[in-house]
FIMI-604820 format. One line per field, with one value per residue (C-alpha): residue in three letters; x negated, y negated, z negated. Coordinates in steps of 0.2 Angstrom, whole numbers. Each point is the difference from the previous one (the first is absolute). Layout:
rest: ALA|...;
X: X|...;
Y: Y|...;
Z: Z|...;
REM end
This chain:
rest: UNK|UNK|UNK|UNK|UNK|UNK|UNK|UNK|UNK|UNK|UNK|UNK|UNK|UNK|UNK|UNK|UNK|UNK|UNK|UNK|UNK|UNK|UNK|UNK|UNK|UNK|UNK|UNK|UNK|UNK|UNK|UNK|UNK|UNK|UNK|UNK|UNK|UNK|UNK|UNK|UNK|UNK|UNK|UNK|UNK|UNK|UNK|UNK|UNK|UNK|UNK|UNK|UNK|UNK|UNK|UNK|UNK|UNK|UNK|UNK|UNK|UNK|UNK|UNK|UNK|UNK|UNK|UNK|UNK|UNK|UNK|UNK|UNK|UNK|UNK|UNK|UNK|UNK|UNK|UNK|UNK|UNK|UNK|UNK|UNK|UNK|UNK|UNK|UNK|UNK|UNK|UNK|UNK|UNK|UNK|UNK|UNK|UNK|UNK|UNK|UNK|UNK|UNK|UNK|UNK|UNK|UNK|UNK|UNK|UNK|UNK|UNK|UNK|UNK|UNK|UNK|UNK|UNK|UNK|UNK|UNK|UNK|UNK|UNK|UNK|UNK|UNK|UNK|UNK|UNK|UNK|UNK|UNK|UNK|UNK|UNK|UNK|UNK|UNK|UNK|UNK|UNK|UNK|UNK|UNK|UNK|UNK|UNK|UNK|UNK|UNK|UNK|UNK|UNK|UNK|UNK|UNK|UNK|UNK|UNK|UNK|UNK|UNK|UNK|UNK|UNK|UNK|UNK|UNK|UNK|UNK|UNK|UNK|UNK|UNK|UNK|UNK|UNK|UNK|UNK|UNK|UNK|UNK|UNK|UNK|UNK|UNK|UNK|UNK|UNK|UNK|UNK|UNK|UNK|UNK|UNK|UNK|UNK|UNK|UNK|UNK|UNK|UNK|UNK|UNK|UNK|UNK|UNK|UNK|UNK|UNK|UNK|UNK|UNK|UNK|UNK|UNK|UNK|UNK|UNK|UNK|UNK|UNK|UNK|UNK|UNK|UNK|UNK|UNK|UNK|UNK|UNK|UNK|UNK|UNK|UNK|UNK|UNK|UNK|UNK|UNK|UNK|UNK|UNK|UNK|UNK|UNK|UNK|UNK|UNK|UNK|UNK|UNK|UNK|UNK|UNK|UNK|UNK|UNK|UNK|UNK|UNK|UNK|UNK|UNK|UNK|UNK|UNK|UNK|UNK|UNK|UNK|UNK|UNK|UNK|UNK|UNK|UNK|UNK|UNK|UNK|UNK|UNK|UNK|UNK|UNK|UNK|UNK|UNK|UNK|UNK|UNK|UNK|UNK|UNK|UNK|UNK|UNK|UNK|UNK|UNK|UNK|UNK|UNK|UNK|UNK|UNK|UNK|UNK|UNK|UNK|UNK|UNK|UNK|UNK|UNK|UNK|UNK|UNK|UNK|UNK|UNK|UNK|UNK|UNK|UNK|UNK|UNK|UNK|UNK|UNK|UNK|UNK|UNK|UNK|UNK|UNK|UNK|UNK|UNK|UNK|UNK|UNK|UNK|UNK|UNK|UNK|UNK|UNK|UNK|UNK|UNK|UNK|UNK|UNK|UNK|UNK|UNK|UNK|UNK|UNK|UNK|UNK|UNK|UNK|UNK|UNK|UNK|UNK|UNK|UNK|UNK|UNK|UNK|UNK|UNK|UNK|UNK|UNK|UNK|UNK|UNK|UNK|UNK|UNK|UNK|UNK|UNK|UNK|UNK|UNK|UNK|UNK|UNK|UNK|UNK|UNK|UNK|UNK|UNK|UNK|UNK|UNK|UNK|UNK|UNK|UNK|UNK|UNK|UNK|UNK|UNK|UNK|UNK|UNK|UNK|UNK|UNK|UNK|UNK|UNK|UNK|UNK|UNK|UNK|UNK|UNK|UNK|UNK|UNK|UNK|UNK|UNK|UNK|UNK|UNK|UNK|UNK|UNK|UNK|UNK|UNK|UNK|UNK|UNK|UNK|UNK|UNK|UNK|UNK|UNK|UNK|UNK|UNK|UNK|UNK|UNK|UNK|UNK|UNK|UNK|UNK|UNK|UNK|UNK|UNK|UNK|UNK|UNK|UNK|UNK|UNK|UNK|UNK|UNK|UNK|UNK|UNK|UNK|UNK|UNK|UNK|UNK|UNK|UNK|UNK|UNK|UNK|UNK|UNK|UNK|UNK|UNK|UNK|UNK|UNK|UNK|UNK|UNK|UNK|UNK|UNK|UNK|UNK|UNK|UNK|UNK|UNK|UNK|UNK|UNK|UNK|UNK|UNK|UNK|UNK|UNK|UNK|UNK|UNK|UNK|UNK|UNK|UNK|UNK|UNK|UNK|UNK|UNK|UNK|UNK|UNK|UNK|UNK|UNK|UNK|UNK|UNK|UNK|UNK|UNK|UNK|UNK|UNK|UNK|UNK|UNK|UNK|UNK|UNK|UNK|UNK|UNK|UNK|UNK|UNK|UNK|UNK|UNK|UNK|UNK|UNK|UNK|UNK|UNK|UNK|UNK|UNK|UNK|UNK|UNK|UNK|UNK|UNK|UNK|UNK|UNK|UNK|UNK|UNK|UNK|UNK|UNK|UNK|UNK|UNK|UNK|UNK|UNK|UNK|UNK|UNK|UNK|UNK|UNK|UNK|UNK|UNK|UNK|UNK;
X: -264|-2|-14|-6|-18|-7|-18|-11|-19|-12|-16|-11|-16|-14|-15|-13|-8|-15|-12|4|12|12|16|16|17|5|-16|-8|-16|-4|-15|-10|6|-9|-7|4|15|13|5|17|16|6|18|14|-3|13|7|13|5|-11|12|11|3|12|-12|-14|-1|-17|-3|-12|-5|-13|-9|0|-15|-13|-5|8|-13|9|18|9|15|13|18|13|16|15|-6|-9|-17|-15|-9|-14|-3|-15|-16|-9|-14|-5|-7|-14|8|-11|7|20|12|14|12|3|13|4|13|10|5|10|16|17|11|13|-8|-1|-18|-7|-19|-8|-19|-7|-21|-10|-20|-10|10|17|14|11|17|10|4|15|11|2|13|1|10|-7|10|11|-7|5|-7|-3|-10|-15|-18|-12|-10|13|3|-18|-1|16|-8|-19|-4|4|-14|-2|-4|14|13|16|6|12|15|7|6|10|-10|2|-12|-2|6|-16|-9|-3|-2|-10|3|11|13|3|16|0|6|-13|3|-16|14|4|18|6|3|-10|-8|4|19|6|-12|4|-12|3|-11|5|-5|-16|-3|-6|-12|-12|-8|-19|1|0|19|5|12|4|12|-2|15|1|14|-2|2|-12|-1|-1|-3|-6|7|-6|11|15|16|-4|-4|-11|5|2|2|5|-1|19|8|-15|3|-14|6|-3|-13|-8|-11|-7|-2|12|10|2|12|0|0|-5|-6|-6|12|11|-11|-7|-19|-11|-17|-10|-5|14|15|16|-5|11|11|17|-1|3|13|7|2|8|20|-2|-11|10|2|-17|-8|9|-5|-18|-2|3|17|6|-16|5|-8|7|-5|-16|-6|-7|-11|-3|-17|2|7|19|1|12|2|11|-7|11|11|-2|17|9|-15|2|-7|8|0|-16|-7|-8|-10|-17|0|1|-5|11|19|2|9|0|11|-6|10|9|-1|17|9|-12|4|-7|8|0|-16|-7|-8|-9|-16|-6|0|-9|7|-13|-2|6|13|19|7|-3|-9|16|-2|7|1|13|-9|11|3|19|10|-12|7|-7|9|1|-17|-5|-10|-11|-13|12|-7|-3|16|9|4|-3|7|-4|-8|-18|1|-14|-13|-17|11|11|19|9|15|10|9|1|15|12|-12|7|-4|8|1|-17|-4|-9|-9|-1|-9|-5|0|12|-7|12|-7|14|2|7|-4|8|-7|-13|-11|14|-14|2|-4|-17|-7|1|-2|-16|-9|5|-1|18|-2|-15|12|9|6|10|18|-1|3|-10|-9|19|3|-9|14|0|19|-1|17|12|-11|8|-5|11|0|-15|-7|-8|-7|8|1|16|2|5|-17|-10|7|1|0|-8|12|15|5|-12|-4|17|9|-7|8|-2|10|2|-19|0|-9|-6|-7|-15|19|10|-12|3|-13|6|15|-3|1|16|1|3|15|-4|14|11|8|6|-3|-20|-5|0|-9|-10|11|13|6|13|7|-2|5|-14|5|-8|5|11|3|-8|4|-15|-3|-13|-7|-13|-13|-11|-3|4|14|1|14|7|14|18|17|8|2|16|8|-10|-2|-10|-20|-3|-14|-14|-4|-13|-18|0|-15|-10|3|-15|-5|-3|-7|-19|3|10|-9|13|14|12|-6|5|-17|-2;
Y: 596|0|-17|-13|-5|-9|1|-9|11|-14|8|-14|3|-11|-9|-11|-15|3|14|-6|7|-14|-1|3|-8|20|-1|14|-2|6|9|-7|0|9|-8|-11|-7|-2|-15|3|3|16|6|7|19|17|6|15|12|16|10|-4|14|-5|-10|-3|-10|3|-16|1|-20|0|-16|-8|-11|12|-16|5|3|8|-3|-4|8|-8|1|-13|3|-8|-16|-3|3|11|16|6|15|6|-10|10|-8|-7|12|-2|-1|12|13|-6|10|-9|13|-2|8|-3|10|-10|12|-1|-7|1|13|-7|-16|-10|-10|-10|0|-14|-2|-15|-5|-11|-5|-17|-8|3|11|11|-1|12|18|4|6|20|4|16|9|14|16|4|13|18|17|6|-18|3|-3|-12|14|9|-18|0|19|-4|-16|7|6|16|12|18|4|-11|0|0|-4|8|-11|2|-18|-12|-10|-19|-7|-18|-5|1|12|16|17|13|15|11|2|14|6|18|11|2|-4|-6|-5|18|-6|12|-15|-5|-15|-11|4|-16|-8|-18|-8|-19|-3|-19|-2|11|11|17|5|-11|6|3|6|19|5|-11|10|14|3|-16|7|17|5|19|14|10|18|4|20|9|17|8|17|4|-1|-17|-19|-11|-14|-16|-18|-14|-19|-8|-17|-12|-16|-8|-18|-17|3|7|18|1|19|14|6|17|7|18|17|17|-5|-14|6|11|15|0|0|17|1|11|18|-2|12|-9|-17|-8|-2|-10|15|11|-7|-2|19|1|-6|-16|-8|-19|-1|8|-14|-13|1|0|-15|-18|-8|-20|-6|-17|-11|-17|-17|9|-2|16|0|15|4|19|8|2|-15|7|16|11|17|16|-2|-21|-4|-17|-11|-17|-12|-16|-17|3|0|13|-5|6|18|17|16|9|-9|-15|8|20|7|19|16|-1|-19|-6|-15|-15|-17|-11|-15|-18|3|-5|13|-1|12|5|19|14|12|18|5|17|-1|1|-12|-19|-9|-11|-12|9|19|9|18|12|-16|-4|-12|-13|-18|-9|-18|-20|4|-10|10|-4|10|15|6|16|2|-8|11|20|15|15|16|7|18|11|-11|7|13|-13|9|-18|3|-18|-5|-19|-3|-14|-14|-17|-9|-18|-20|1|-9|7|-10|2|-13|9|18|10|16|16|3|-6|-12|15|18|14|16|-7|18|13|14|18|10|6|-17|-2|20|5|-16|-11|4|4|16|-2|0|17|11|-9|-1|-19|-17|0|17|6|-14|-13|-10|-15|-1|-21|0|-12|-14|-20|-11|-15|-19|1|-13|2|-13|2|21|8|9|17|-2|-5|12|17|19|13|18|-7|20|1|-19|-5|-6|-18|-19|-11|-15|-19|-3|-10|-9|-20|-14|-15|-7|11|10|-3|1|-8|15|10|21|9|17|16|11|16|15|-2|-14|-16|-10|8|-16|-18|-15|-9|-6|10|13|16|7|20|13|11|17|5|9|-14|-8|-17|-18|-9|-13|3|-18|-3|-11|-3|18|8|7|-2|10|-10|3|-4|0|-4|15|8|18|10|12|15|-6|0|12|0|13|11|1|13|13|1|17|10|3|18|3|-8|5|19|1|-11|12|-9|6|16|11|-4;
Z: -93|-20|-1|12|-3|12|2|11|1|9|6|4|8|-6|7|-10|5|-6|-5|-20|-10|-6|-13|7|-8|-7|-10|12|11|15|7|13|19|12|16|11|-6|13|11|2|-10|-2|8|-10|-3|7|-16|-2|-13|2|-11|-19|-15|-14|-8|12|16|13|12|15|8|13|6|15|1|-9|-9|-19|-14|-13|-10|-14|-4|-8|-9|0|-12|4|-12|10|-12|8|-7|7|6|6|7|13|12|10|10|16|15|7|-12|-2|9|9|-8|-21|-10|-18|-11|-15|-12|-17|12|-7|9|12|0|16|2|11|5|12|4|4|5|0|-1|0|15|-11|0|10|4|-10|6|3|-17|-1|-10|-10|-12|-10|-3|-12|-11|5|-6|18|6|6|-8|8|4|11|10|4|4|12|7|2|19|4|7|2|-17|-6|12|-12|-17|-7|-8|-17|-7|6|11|7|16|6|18|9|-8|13|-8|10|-12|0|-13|-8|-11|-5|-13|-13|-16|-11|-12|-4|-2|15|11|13|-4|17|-4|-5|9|9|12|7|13|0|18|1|11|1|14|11|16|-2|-17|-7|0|14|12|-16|-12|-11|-12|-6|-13|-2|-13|-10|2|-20|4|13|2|16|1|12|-10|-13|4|-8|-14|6|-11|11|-1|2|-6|11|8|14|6|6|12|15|4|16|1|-8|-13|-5|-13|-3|-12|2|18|12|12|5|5|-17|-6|0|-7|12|-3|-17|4|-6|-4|11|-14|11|12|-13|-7|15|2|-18|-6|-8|10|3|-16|-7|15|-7|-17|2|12|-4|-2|-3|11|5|15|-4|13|7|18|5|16|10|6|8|-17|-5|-8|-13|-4|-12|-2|-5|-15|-2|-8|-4|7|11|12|-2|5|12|18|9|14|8|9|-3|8|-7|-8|-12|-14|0|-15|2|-8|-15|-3|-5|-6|6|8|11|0|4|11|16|10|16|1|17|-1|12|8|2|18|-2|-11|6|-13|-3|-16|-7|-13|-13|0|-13|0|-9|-13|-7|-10|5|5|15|-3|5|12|15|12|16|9|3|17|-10|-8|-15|-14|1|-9|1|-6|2|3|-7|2|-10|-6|-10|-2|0|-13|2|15|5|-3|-11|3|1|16|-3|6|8|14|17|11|16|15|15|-6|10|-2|-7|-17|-12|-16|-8|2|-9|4|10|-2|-1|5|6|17|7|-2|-19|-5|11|4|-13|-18|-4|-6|-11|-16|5|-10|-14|-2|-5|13|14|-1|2|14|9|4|-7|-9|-2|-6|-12|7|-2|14|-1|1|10|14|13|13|19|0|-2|-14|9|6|-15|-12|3|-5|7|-2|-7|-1|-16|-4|-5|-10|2|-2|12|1|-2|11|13|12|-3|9|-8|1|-8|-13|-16|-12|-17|-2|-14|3|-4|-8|6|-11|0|-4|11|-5|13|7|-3|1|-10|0|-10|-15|3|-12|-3|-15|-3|-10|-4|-4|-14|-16|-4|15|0|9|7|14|13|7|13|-2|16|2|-17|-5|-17|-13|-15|-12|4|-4|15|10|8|-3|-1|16|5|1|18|5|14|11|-9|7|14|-4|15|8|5|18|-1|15|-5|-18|-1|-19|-7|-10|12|15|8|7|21;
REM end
């Protein structure tokens, strides 16, 4: 903080003793009260900070004897000596509100003030309000105007349901927002960046979504790109600008959160009667499309000390091609008809970490699989780390790959995803579905092809047009807990014959005696190398092979594996090398278009 200036705002509400004006000691008079003048004296008033800029601060008091005329607002520098304000009042009582708000502007920029209001009328004074304490902002480009705090704060209704989010934005604990917020990828700015990149909101204890207001039970948060060009022919996708580098904190959403880019799921959008506009599925049909995905959704979206609460939605979801995001720090609680967190095709690279999850999810009558709390769906790279997890009647963590669903070729397997130090917990539950499942789908047969919708992405020589196996392979699962099951139970793969390799090693099974829920997660050591794994702290010294050869030390730091220069290493030996991904092979027998397949 850059100053200190204490300043002590005193709203004092007046009464007169009479219906004559008379000479106060600031030289000022005051206008006749209404009547009848009140018998009692009055209580102290509720005061809290409505909302702060960098050089304003918004108080709301509201009274609670309904016996206050009018107020004089006051300012006390740290000498000690008074400057007055404002003088408003009194007002009838028949017309004053029992809610006030005043905003001091011209405030220094981080600055902490103080505000207090106090009462009083013929029969004396109040006790003092409590003392709210607030410090303004310092000044940023990106802070938001006033005018954008009281859009955010004003009630949401179906002509105004949403605001859309482009400045940093700070909340007070209390304060409940019932509009959606809304960070695209338009840029006003005309600077080729969309203008909520960048953008960090502290809720400061706020919350988004209360029950009986427009939005309650929605998406309260949605972070999505901006189709820039449509182009509506066979063989060319639409331009997409996307909003990356957010951060939402310190607070809590009763609803949902969806992040996503060219769709708002998996199967992609189509507009009705429009021949190709479903712009992911015909990517998907097209080399490229991973990367293409990836590129035109959001990336480095960060959840950071949120409790979500689920209220029939997905709580959280990462559409297609959502890279380097993360829920940190957080709960999860409420339900779900569907899963908790669902990372769909061609996510990669996010974290959940440090997090307690326990949604109750729904399993759908006719469906064969389960609703786990997490779902890996044709999603790698990602870490799963330091979680505690309850509620896992349903399953634990899933991975595994949709198969043609809306016509959706799914290019990216889930595979290399980093399932570590978590804890499961488990009561009474002694049901089969695991912790753990790799492979948990691994579809084929009669089932999948003629009554499912397996073969709705036919006819492409790319992922799971070619296969619909499921290929979760050069998975870490390691220095996991889990309450009471055995681990051969809890954690398992469907198919090992195609959903292998995998690492499982160093789980086991805990007591309340024997958990341990302080230990920081190790890292998994990819290439081959042993041991594969190391714990927190713990480091190695490596040659990396490069063109010259270069001596660096890999160290671990609660989940992390992090390369730094060094100059320690040995003789220099052959790298090490890892078995190289095993292409899926295609089952001719559904699919005899494939070059690979000989005609039946």
């Amino acid at each position: 903080m850059n100053t200190r200036k204490i300043v002590q705002i005193t709203l004092i509400f007046l009464s007169i003793l009479t219906s004559q004006s008379r000479a106060r000691d600031d030289g000022e008079v005051d206008p006749p009260i209404p009547d009848p003048a009140p018998e009692t004296r009055p209580n102290p008033p509720s005061v809290k900070v409505l909302w702060k800029t960098a050089n304003s601060v918004k108080l709301e008091w509201w009274d609670r004897s309904q016996v206050e005329y009018g107020y004089k607002l006051r300012q006390m520098e740290p000498d000690g000596n008074w400057t007055v304000i404002s003088n408003f009042g009194p007002l009838p009582l028949a017309n004053s509100s029992p809610r006030q708000s005043y905003e001091i502007m011209g405030l220094f920029s981080d600055t902490e003030y103080c505000f207090q209001v106090i009462a009083y009328n013929n029969q004396g004074f109040s006790g003092p309000s409590s003392i709210q304490e607030s410090c303004t902002y310092t000044t940023s480009e990106k802070s938001c105007p006033k005018t954008k705090i009281e859009d955010v704060l004003a009630l949401a209704s179906r002509s105004n349901p949403s605001v859309r989010i482009d400045c940093d934005l700070n909340l007070e604990q209390g304060q409940v927002i019932t509009k959606r917020l809304i960070f695209d990828g338009a840029d006003n700015n005309e600077d080729g960046v969309a203008d909520s990149s960048g953008v960090t909101v502290d809720l400061n204890g706020a919350t988004l979504g209360v029950k009986g207001t427009y939005n309650y039970g929605n998406e309260m948060i949605q972070i999505m790109s901006e189709e820039t060009e449509v182009i509506n022919t066979k063989d060319e996708i639409s331009s997409y600008r996307s909003p990356e580098n957010i951060t939402i904190k310190n607070g809590s959403v009763i609803g949902a959160v969806r992040v996503w880019g060219m769709s708002r799921n998996g199967q992609g959008d189509e507009e009705k009667g429009i021949a190709y506009s479903n712009q992911l599925k015909k990517s998907s049909r097209m080399s490229g499309h991973t990367a293409r995905t990836q590129i035109n959704a959001p990336q480095n979206i960060v959840f950071d000390n949120l409790t979500i609460t689920g209220l029939g939605r997905n709580p959280l979801y990462f559409g297609p091609g959502v890279t380097n995001s993360k829920l940190i720090n957080s709960e999860m609680n409420g339900k779900s008809n569907q899963v908790a967190i669902y990372l769909d095709a061609e996510t990669e690279g996010n974290t959940i970490k440090n997090n307690y999850i326990h949604v109750s999810t729904k399993n759908h009558k006719f469906e064969r699989w389960d609703r786990p709390l997490i779902a890996i769906d044709g999603s790698s790279n990602n870490k799963i780390i330091n979680n505690l997890f309850s509620n896992l009647s349903h399953g634990g963590i899933y991975l595994y790959r949709n198969c043609g669903e809306g016509g959706v070729t799914r290019h990216m397997t889930p595979s290399r995803n980093k399932i570590i130090n978590n804890i499961f917990y488990y009561n009474k539950y002694n049901g089969s579905n695991p912790s753990v499942y790799l492979s948990s789908r691994d579809r084929g047969g009669l089932w999948d092809d003629k009554i499912g919708f397996c073969d709705e992405d036919d006819g492409y020589p790319f992922g799971s047009s070619v296969s619909d196996k499921d290929y979760a392979r050069y998975n870490a699962v390691m220095q996991n807990q889990i309450y009471k099951r055995s681990i051969n139970d809890m954690i398992k793969t469907k198919n090992t014959a195609v959903n292998s390799p995998n690492y499982i090693d160093y789980n086991q099974t805990v007591t309340e005696e024997t958990v341990d829920k302080e230990t920081s997660a190790g890292c998994y050591v990819a290439g081959g190398r042993q041991p594969n794994f190391i714990l927190d702290g713990q480091s190695f010294d490596l040659w990396v092979h490069s063109d010259p050869p270069s001596c660096h030390k890999d160290s671990c730091n609660d989940g992390d594996l992090i390369r730094s220069p060094s100059s320690t290493c040995g003789p220099l030996n052959p790298p090490p090398t890892e078995q190289p991904p095993i292409e899926p092979p295609p089952i001719c027998k559904r699919k005899p278009y494939l070059p690979q397949c000989e005609p039946e």
